[in-house]
Residue frames as qw, qx, qy, qz and C-alpha x, y, z in Angstrom:
[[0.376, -0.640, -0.445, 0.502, 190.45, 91.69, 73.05],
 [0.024, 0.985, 0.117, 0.121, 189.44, 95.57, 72.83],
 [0.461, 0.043, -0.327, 0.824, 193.04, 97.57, 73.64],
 [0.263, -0.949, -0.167, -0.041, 192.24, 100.66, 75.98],
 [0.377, 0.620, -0.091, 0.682, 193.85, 103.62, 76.90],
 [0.475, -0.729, -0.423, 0.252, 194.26, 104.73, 80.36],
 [0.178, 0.694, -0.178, 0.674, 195.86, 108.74, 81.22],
 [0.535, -0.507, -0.416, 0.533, 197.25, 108.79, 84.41],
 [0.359, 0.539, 0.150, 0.747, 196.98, 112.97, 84.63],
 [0.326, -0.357, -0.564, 0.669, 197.06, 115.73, 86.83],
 [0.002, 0.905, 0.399, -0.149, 194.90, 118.75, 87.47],
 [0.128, 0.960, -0.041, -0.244, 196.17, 122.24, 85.31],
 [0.682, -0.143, 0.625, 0.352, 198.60, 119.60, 83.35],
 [0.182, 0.647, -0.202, -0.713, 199.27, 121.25, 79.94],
 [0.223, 0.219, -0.874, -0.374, 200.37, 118.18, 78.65],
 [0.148, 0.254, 0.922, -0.253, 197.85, 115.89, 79.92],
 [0.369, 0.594, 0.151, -0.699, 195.33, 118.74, 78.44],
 [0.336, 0.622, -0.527, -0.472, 197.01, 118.43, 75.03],
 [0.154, -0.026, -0.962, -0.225, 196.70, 114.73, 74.87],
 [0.268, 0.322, 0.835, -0.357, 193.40, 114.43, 75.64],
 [0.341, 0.705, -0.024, -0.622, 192.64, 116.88, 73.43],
 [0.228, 0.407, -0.740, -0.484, 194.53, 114.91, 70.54],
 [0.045, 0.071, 0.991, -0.106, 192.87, 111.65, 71.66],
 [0.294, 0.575, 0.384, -0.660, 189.33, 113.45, 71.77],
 [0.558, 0.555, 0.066, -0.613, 189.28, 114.75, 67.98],
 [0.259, 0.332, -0.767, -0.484, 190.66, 111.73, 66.90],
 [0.801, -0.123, -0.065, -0.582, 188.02, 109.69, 68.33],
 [0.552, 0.191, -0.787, 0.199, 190.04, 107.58, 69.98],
 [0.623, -0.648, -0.127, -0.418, 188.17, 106.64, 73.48],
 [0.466, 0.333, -0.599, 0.560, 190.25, 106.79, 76.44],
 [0.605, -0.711, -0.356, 0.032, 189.68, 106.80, 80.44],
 [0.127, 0.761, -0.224, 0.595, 191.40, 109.82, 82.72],
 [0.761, -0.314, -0.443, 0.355, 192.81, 108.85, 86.07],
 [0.269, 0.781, -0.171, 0.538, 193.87, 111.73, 87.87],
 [0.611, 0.132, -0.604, 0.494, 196.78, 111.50, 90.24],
 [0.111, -0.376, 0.217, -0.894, 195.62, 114.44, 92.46],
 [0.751, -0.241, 0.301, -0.536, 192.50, 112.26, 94.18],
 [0.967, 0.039, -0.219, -0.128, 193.93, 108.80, 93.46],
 [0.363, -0.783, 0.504, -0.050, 196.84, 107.85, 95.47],
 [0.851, 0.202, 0.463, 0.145, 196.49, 104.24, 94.04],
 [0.611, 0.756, 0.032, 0.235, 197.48, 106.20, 90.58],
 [0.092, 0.897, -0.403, 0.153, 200.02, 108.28, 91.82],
 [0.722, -0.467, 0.497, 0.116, 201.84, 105.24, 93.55],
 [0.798, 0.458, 0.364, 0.146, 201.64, 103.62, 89.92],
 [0.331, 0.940, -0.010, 0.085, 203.14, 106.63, 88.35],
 [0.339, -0.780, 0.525, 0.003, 206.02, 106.93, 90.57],
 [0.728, -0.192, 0.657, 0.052, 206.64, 103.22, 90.31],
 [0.790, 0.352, 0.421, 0.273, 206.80, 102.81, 86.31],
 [0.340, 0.859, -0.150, 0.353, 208.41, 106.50, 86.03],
 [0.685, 0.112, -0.310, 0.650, 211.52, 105.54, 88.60],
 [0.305, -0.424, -0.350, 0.778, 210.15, 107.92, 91.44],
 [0.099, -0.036, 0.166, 0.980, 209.09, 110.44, 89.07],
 [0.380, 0.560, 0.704, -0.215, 205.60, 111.93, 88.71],
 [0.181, 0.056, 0.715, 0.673, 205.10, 112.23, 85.22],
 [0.485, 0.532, 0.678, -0.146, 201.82, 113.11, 83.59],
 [0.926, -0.054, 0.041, -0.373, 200.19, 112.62, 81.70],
 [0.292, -0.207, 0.934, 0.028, 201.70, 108.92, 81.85],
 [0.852, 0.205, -0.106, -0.470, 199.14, 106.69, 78.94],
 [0.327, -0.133, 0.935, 0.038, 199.16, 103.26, 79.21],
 [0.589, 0.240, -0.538, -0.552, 197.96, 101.49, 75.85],
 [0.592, -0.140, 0.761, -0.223, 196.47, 98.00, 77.15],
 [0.516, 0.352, -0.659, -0.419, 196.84, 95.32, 74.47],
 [0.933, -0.303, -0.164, -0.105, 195.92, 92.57, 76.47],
 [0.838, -0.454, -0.067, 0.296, 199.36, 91.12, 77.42],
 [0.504, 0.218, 0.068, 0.833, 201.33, 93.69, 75.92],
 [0.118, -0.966, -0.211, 0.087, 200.87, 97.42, 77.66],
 [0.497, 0.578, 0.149, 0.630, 202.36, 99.93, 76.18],
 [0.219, -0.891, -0.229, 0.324, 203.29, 103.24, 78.50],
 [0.360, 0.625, 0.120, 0.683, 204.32, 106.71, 77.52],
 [0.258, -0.728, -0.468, 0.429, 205.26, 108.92, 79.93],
 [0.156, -0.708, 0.058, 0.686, 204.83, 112.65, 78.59],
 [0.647, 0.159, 0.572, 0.479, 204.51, 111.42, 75.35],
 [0.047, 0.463, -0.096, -0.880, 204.60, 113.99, 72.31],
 [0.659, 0.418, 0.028, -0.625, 202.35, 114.41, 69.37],
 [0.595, 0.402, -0.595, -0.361, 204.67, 112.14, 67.19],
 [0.050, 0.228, -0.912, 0.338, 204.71, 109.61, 69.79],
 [0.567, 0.314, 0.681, -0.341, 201.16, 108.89, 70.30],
 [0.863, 0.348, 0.188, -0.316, 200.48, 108.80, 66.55],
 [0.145, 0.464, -0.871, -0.064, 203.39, 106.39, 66.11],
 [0.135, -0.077, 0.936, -0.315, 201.62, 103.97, 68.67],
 [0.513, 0.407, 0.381, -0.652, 198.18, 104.99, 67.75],
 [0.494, 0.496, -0.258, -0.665, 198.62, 104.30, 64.49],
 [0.053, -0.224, 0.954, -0.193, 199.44, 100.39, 65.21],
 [0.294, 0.244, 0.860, -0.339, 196.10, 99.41, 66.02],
 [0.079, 0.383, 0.588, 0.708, 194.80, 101.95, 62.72],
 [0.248, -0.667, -0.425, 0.560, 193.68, 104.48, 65.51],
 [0.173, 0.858, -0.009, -0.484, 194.98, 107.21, 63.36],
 [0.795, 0.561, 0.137, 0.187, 196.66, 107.89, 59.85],
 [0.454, -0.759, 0.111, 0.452, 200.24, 109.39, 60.21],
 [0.583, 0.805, 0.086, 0.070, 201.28, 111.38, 57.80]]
């Protein structure tokens, strides 16, 4: 099974910018959810960040194993990214 990538993110999100942006020139293909018109999302958010709305929030789908990050930093997504040989971490 393919793994996807899902960003839960919000509108003028710095961070949510800044990962997509990292995900982008590594050519890693990902889908953007954004909490601001999705209420479904934002429920989600709250509910796996303990009330909090987080974004970006990335959920790695591995089939039965999903990975989430909420806020994650640069060395955090290519830790996880590099798992699947997404990226090379130097």
């Amino acid at each position: 099974m393919a793994e996807s990538i899902t960003i839960y993110g919000a509108i003028g999100c710095e961070h949510t910018a800044r990962v997509k942006n990292k995900l982008r020139q590594a050519g890693v293909p990902f889908r953007c959810i954004n909490v601001n018109y999705n209420t479904a999302a934002e429920r989600f958010v709250l509910f796996v960040n303990r009330g909090l709305l987080i974004t970006p929030t990335v959920v790695i789908d591995r089939g039965k194993q999903k990975i989430m990050l909420a806020r994650p930093d640069d060395n955090d997504l290519d830790r996880v990214l590099a798992e699947p040989g997404y990226l090379v971490v130097k």
